[in-house]
PLY file of the C-alpha trace (Angstrom):
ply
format ascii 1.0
element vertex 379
property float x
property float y
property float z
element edge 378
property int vertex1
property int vertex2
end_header
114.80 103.25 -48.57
113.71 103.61 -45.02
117.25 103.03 -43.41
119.13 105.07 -46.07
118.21 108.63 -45.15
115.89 108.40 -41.63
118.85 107.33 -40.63
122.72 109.00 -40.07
125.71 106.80 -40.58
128.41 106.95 -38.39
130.44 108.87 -41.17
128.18 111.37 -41.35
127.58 112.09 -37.85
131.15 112.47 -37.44
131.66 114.88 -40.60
128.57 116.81 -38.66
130.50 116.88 -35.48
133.58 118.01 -37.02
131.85 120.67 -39.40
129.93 122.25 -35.94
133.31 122.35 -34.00
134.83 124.21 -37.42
131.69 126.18 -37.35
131.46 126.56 -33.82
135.10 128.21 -33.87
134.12 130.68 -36.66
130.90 131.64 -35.29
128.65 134.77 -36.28
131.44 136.94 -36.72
133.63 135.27 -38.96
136.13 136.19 -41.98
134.61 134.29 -44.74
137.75 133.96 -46.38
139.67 132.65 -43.72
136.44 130.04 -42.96
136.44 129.09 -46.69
140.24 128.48 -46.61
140.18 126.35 -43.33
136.84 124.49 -44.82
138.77 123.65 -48.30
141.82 122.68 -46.49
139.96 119.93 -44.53
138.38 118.67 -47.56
134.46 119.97 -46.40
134.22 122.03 -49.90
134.22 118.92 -52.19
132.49 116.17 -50.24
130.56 115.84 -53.34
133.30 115.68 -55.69
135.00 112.40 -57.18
138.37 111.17 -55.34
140.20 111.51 -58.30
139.79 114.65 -58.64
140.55 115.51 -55.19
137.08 115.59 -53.54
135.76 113.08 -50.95
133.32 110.83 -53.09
130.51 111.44 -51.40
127.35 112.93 -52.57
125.11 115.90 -52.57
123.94 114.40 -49.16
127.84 115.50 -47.50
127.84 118.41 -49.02
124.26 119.44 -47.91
125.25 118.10 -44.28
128.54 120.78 -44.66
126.20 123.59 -45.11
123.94 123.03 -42.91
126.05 122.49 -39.84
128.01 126.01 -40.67
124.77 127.69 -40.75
123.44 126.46 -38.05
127.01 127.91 -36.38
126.04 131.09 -37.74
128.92 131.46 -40.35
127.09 129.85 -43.72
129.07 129.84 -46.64
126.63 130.87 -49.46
129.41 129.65 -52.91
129.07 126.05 -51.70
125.35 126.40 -53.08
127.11 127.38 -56.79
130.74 126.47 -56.56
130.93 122.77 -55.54
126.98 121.53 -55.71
126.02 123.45 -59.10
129.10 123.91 -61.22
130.94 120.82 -59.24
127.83 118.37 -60.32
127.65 119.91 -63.66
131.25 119.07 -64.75
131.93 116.11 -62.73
128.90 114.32 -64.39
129.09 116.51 -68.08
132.36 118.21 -68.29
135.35 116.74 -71.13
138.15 115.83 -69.12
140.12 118.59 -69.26
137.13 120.44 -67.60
137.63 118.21 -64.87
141.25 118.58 -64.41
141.44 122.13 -64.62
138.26 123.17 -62.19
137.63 120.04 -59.80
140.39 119.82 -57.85
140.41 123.60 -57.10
136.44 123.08 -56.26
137.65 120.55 -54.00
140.51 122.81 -51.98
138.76 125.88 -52.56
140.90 127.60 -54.41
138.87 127.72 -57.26
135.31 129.20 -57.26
132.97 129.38 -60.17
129.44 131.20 -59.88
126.44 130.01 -61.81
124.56 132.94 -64.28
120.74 131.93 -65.33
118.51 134.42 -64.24
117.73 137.28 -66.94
115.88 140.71 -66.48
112.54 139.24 -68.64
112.63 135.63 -68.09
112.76 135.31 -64.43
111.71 131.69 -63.57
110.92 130.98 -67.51
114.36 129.73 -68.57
112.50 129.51 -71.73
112.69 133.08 -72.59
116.47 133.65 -71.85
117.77 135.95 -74.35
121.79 135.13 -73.79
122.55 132.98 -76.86
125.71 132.12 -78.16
126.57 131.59 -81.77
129.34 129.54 -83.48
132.10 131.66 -85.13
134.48 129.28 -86.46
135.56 126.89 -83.75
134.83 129.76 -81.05
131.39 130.64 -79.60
130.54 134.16 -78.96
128.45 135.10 -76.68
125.42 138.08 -75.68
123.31 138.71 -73.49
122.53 140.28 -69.48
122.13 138.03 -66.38
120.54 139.68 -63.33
121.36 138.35 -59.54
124.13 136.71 -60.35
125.91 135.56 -56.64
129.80 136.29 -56.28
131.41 137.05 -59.23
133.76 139.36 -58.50
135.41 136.19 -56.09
134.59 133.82 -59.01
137.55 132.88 -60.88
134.60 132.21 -64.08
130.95 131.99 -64.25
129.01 129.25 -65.90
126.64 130.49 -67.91
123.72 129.26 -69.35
123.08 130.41 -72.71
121.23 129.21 -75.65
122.24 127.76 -79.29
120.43 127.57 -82.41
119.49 123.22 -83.00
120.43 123.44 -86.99
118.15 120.96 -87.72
114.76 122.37 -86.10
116.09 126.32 -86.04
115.04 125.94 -82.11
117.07 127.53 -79.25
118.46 125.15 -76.65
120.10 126.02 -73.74
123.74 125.10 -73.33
126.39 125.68 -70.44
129.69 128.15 -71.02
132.40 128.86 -68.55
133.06 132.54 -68.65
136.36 132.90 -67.36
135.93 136.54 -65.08
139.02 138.70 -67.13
137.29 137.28 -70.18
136.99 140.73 -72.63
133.02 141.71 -72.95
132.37 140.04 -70.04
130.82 143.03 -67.52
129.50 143.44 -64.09
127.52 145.96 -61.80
127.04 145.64 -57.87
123.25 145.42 -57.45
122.88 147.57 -54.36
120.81 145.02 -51.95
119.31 145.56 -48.57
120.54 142.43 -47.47
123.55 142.62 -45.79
125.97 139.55 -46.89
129.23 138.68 -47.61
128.82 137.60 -51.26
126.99 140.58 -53.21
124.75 140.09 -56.31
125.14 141.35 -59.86
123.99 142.46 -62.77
126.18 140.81 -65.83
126.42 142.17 -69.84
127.85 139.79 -72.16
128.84 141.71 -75.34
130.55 139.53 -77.83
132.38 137.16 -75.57
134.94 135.26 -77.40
135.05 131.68 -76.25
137.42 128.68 -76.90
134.93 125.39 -78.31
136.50 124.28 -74.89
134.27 126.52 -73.02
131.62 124.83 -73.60
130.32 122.24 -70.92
128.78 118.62 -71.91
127.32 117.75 -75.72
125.82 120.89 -76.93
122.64 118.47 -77.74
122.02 117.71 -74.39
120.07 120.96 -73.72
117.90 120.50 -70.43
119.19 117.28 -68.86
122.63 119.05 -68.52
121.45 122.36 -67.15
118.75 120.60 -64.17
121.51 118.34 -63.42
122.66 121.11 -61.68
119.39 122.76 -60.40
118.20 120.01 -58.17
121.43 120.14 -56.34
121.01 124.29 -55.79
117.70 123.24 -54.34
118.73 120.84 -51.86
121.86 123.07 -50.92
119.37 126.35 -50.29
116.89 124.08 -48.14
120.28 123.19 -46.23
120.91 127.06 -46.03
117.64 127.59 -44.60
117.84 124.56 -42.13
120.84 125.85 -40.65
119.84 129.52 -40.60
116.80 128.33 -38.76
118.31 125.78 -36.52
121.04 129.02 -35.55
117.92 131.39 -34.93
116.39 128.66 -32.74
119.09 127.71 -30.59
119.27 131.60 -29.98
116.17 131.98 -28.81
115.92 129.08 -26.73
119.34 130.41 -24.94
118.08 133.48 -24.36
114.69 132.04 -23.33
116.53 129.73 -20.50
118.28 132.63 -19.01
116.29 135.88 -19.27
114.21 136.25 -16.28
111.47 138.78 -15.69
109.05 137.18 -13.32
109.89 134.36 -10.98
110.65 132.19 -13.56
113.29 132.06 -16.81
110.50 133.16 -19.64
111.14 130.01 -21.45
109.11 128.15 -18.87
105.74 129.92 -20.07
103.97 127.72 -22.48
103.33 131.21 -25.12
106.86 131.44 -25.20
107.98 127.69 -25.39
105.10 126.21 -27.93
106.17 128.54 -30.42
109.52 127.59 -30.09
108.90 124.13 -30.07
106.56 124.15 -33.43
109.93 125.71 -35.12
112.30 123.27 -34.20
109.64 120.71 -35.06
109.11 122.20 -38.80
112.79 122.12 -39.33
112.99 118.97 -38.20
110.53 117.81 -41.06
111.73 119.92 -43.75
115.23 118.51 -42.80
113.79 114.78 -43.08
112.56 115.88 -46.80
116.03 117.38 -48.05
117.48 114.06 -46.53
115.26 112.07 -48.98
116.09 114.53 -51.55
119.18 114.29 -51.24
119.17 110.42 -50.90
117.20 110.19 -54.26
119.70 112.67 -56.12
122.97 110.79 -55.16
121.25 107.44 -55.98
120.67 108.44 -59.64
116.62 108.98 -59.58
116.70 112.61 -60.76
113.18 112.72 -61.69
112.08 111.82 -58.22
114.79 113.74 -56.60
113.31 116.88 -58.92
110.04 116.59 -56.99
111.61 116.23 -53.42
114.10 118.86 -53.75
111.49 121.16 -54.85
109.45 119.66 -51.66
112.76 120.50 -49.07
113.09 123.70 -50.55
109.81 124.71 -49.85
109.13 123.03 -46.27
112.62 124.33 -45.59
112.26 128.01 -46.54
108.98 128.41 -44.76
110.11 126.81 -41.54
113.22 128.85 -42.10
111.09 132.04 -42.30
109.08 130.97 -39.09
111.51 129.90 -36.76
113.46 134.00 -37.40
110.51 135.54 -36.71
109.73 133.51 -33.66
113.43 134.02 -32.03
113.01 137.68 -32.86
109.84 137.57 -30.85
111.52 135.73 -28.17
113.76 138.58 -27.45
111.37 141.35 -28.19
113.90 144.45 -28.13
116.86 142.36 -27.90
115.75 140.05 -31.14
116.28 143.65 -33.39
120.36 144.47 -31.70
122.94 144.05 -33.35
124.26 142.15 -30.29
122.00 139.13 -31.16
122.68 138.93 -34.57
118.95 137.89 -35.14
117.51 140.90 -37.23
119.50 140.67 -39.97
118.37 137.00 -40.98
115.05 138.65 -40.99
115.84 139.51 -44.44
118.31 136.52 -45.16
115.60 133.96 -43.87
112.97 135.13 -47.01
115.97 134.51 -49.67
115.16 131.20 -49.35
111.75 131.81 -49.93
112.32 133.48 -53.16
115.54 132.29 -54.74
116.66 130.16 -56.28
112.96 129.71 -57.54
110.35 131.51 -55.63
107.11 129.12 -53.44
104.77 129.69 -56.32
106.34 128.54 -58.74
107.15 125.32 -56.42
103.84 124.91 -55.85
102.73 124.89 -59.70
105.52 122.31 -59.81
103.85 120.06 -57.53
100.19 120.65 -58.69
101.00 119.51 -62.08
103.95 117.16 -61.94
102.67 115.44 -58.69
98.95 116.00 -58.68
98.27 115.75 -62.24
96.53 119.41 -62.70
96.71 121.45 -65.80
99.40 123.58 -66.38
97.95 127.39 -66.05
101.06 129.02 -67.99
0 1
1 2
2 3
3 4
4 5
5 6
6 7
7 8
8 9
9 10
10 11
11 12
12 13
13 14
14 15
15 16
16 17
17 18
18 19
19 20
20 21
21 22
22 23
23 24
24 25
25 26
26 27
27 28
28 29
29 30
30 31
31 32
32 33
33 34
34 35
35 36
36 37
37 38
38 39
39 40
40 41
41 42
42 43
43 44
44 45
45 46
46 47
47 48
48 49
49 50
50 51
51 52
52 53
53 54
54 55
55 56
56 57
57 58
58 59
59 60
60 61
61 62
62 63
63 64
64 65
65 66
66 67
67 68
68 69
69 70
70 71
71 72
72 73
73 74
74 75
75 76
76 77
77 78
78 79
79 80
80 81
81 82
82 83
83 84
84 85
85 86
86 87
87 88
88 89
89 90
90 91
91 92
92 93
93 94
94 95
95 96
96 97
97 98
98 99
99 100
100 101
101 102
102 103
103 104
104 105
105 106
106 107
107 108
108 109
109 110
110 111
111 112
112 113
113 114
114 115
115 116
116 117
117 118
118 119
119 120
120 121
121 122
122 123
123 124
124 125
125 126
126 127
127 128
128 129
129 130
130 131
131 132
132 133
133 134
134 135
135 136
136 137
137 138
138 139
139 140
140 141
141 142
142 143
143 144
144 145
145 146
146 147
147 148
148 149
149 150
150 151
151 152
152 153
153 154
154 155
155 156
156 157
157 158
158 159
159 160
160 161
161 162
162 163
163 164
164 165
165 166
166 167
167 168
168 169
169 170
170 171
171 172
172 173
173 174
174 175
175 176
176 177
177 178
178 179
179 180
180 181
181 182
182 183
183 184
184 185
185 186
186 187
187 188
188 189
189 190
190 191
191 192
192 193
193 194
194 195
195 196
196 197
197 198
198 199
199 200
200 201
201 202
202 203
203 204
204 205
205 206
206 207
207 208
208 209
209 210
210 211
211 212
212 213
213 214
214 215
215 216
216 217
217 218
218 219
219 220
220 221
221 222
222 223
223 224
224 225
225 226
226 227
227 228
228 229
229 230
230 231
231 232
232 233
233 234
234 235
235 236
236 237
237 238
238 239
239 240
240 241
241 242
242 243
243 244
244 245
245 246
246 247
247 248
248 249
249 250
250 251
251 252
252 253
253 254
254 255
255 256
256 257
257 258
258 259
259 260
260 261
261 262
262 263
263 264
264 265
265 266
266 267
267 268
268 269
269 270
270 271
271 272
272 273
273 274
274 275
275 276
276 277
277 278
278 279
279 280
280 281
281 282
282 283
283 284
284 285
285 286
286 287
287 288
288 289
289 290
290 291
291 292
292 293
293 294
294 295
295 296
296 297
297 298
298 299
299 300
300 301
301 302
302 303
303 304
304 305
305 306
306 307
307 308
308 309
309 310
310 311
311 312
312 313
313 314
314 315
315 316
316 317
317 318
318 319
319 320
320 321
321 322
322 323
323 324
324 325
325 326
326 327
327 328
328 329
329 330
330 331
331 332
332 333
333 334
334 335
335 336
336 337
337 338
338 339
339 340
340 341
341 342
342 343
343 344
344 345
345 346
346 347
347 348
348 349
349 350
350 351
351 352
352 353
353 354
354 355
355 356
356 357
357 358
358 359
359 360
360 361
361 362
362 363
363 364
364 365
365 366
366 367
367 368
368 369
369 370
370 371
371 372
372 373
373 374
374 375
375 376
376 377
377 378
């Protein structure tokens, strides 16, 4: 394993070149349909996605590399977490084969988006306790229920939505996957009115009595929980990539900024309180970046039981180095670091998404305390 993800193949580090030029073009500023168009059109979107469907063959590793190297340009595109990496893995690896005709291909060009609908008001990080369920009716399903932070919708062309059946044998509720087409009748949504300030706004989704085709549904309806963290370990290794590059963009700020501004005889970044701290960032990213590389590594090459604990493991080293490395460039410029001429202040509030979504540190760390270290479970 050593070789496989210390180190870049000359692929990659060409699809990183060419992402940070397309990135690098965009910048801060940019139109994020116009940046999604250009990225589908040069076949970044669906890295992950089989040939045959359009998509590049590679793995979650590409894909995570995409994001990454447009964040760190300052122009990430938050629907590659969902579109391609989520709903992409889900029906490449689950989906009937009409499924796959009629949603990869777009994944792969981006002209199709689908967004991903899990979290509920009262379950939060118990997926347990959802409440959506969907009940046979004939050869339809119908669905009800409310999802809660629920990324892009109103660009979606469907959601997938995780809902959950009744097992006739045991009486038991398993989850199960649906895609909610967004015209579909019952199917509602409310603009959540966030502080953060981003492109793709959350929302609030009611489900009353959604009529669904038995096509609709993704994968056997037995499969229950090995379907529906298929797609979660991806979503993890895709956020830590958000944070890397959202880190990696507030670094090379600062350390811009730290060259050139000059108050005494000498450019401020050549006093050691202002460099160290700078230095510890771009070290922590460095490592987190190293564990979403294994992650990522482990995922692609089929282990998703170890790739479960190191995504987990990236997403956590790479939302707290995230989180540092903002409030360090901010520091860097003092006034400056809170303009909206430096574009650092607002990832103030972006950078601690990654610390709570798409599951929050805690319950990462309960992860690793009982699946890695063997402690009892305290819930």
């Amino acid at each position: 394993m050593s070789g496989s993800f210390l180190t870049e193949t000359e692929e990659r580090s060409a699809l990183r070149a060419a992402v940070a030029a397309l990135g690098r073009r965009h910048g801060r500023g940019h139109d994020r349909e116009s940046l999604w168009r250009e990225a589908g059109k040069l076949g970044y979107l669906g890295v992950n996605l089989p040939e045959e469907y359009g998509g590049g063959g590679g793995g979650i590793t590409e894909l995570a590399l995409v994001l990454e190297e447009l964040g760190s340009a300052g122009c990430p595109l938050l629907m590659m977490v969902v579109s391609p990496a989520i709903c992409g893995t889900v029906i490449a690896r689950f989906g009937t084969d009409e499924q796959k005709r009629r949603w990869l291909p777009g994944f792969s060009d981006g002209s199709l988006t689908m967004a991903f609908g899990i979290t509920e008001p009262d379950a939060g990080s118990n997926s347990h306790r959802l409440t959506t369920t969907a009940r046979k009716d004939g050869d339809d399903w119908v669905l009800n229920g409310r999802k809660v932070f629920i990324s892009g919708v109103d660009i979606a062309d469907a959601t997938l939505i995780v809902g959950r059946t009744e097992d006739t044998g045991t009486g038991r509720l398993k989850p199960c996957l649906f895609i909610v087409p967004r015209d579909a009748p019952g199917f509602h949504r409310t603009p959540i009115d966030m502080e953060l300030h981003a492109v793709e706004k959350q929302f609030e989704l009611v489900i009353d009595n959604v009529r669904l085709p038995a096509g609709a549904l993704v994968g056997d309806e037995d499969a229950g929980l090995l379907q529906l963290f298929a797609g979660l370990n991806p979503e993890r290794i895709m956020t830590a990539a958000f944070a890397l590059g959202m880190g990696r963009y507030a670094v090379d700020r600062a350390v811009e900024y730290a060259k050139t501004r000059q108050v005494w005889k000498e450019p401020i970044g050549a006093h050691q309180a202002v460099a160290h701290p700078l230095a510890q960032a771009h070290i922590e990213l460095e490592l987190a970046a190293l564990m979403m590389r294994k992650a990522a590594y482990l995922y692609d090459a089929g282990d998703d039981t170890g790739a479960g604990e190191a995504a987990n493991m990236a997403k956590y080293a790479a939302a707290e180095a995230c989180v540092h490395a903002v409030d360090q460039a901010v520091h860097t410029l003092g006034g400056n670091g809170l303009t909206r001429e430096y574009g650092l202040a607002s990832l103030i509030t972006a950078a601690r998404v990654a610390r709570i979504a798409p599951v929050s540190r805690e319950m990462i760390l309960n992860y690793v305390s009982h699946q890695s270290l063997g402690l009892p479970k305290s819930y």
